[in-house]
C-alpha angles and dihedrals in degrees: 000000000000121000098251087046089057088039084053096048090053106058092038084062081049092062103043091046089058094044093067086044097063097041085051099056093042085053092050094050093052086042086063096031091060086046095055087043089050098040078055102076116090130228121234125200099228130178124190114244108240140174118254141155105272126207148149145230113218120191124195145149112238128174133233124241142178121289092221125351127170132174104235113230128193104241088213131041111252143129121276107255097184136334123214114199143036136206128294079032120142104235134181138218114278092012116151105249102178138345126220126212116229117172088179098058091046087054095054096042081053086050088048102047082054090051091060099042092049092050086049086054088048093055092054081053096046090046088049093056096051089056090053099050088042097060088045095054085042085057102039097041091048085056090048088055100048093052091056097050094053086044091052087046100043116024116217092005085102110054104229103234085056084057099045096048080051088054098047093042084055090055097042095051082040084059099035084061091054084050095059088047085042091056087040095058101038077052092056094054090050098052089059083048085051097047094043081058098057094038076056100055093035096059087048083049092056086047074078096081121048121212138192113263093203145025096267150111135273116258089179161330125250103176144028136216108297086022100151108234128200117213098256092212080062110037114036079202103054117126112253111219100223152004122224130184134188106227101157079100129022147216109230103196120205124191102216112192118239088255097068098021088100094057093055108122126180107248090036107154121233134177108223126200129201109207091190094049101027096230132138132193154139130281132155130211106282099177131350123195094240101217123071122247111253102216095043106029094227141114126233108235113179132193115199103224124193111245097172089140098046103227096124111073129206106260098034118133131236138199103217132187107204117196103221106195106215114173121003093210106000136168108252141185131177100273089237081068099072113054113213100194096110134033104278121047112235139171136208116247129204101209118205085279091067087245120144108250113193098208121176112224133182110239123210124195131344143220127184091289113003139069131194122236119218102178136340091069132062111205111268097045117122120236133197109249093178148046086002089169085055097071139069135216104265089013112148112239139189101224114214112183106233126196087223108139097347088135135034113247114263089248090042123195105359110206 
């Protein structure tokens, strides 16, 4: 080999050395170009919207409270007798509590009972008159008629003014007989008069004694024996003589908050616990009141609870965790998905191109972690749970499934 061929060897070994170089190098640089253009795009923590069952756990504290309880008035003034009970005293229905002493009322039902008695005097002699009157007009009429018949026999044989005092004394014996049945009558009338007055003063006179109006227990005792009672149909300030409550079953009372007022159902099942006894156990609504308070912006709810043994007082308190069924078969999406900033909710949306949607929704009700969706998603569409500020509408995404708000809490919404 000449020189200039080994000189020309070289440098094409130069060049070709410096070929791959260079291809090397250019390899290298799209290798980290395509990196950084695939590091850029940013994750997104997505969850699918699906349907489920919502509902909520309420816990409140609500108090108990008496089934029935009334304050017992006298319905006439008069003076206390004798009481029988006091409180914390077992009564029945129809028990006597108490007995009043009215010497006023006696006196009447005594007036009244004469009153009858006198009215039944004045029918037999009513009666008796119309027998009376009944065996003259017989006579007289049976005169009359004799006198007729020998006039009609014999003409002239009778002298006519003869005939015709036969005649009047007939019609007035005919209408002293109306009279008696008349009077017997008009008596009659006055003996039911007689007897609606003593059922009236007998029915005040029974008003003497006070009786229990339910199977229940004393909560107190207003009077004592020679307590002077006004009649409380007379007097909005009388003194009533007891009080009685039924507590062999109890009103448990809940306050639920607006928000949830709406979702009460009757049936709905609730744990109740007792901090003074310890106990826990079951109850469903039994009644709510169906309009909020105003002052308060809540709703009465009330369990009946069975209380046969007595060891749950009215005016205990109870921690109770009401199950509020929402939505039988909602949409639903973890609540971190809508954002509520504007006017309208909305949630991002990552579409099959992986690209950020920004799509407003109505949203229904809500638990701890989940809302329901009425209308803006189908089930099966991905929404943003996370970051939402930090994306744009179109934006490419890398979705990543996340767990966040797939389940309600075991304790659920907490009011």
């Amino acid at each position: 080999m000449t020189l200039s061929q080994a000189l020309r060897a070289k440098l094409l070994w130069s060049s070709a050395s410096l070929f791959l170089f260079l291809i090397s190098v250019s390899g290298c640089r799209a290798s980290s170009d395509d990196a950084a253009a695939v590091s850029s795009i940013p994750p997104a923590a997505v969850v699918a919207a699906d349907r489920a069952p919502l509902s909520n756990t309420l816990n409140v504290a609500g108090g108990f409270f008496p089934f029935q309880e009334v304050e017992l008035h006298a319905k006439v003034a008069g003076y206390i007798k004798h009481i029988h009970v006091d409180i914390g005293d077992q009564v029945h229905t129809g028990q006597v509590l108490a007995t009043l002493d009215i010497p006023e009322i006696t006196a009447q039902v005594q007036g009244a009972d004469a009153g009858v008695r006198q009215t039944q005097e004045q029918i037999t002699r009513a009666r008796s008159e119309i027998l009376r009157a009944q065996a003259n007009y017989d006579a007289v009429h049976s005169a009359a008629q004799r006198l007729q018949q020998a006039s009609d026999a014999r003409p002239g044989l009778i002298a006519q003014q003869e005939l015709d005092d036969a005649l009047a004394k007939d019609r007035a014996g005919a209408a002293q007989v109306d009279a008696a049945k008349s009077a017997y009558s008009a008596t009659q009338e006055q003996l039911g008069v007689s007897q609606a007055d003593r059922q009236h003063y007998s029915s005040m006179a029974d008003y003497s004694r006070i009786t229990a109006p339910f199977n229940g227990i004393v909560t107190w005792r207003y009077a004592d024996t020679g307590s002077l009672i006004q009649a409380g149909t007379s007097n909005a300030g009388s003194m009533p003589v007891v009080k009685v409550a039924q507590v062999d079953v109890l009103r448990l009372r809940l306050p639920v908050p607006e928000s949830l007022a709406a979702f009460i159902k009757i049936g709905d099942s609730a744990s109740i616990h007792v901090g003074a006894t310890g106990k826990t156990f079951t109850g469903t609504v039994a009644r709510n009141t169906g309009a909020l308070d105003s002052s308060t912006r809540s709703m009465q709810v009330e369990i009946d609870v069975p209380n046969r043994d007595g060891k749950l007082n009215p005016g205990m308190y109870a921690d109770v965790s009401l199950n509020i069924q929402r939505a039988g078969n909602a949409l639903v999406v973890p609540v971190q998905a809508v954002d509520h900033t504007g006017s309208q909710p909305f949630v991002m949306l990552v579409d099959s191109s992986n690209r950020v949607q920004k799509r407003a929704v109505q949203v229904g009700v809500s638990t701890a972690n989940r809302t329901e969706i009425l209308s803006g998603l189908n089930a099966g569409d991905r929404v943003i749970v996370a970051n939402l500020a930090s994306f744009q509408q179109g934006e490419l995404v890398e979705p990543k499934r996340s767990s966040l708000g797939t389940t309600d809490s075991a304790n659920g919404e907490e009011q």
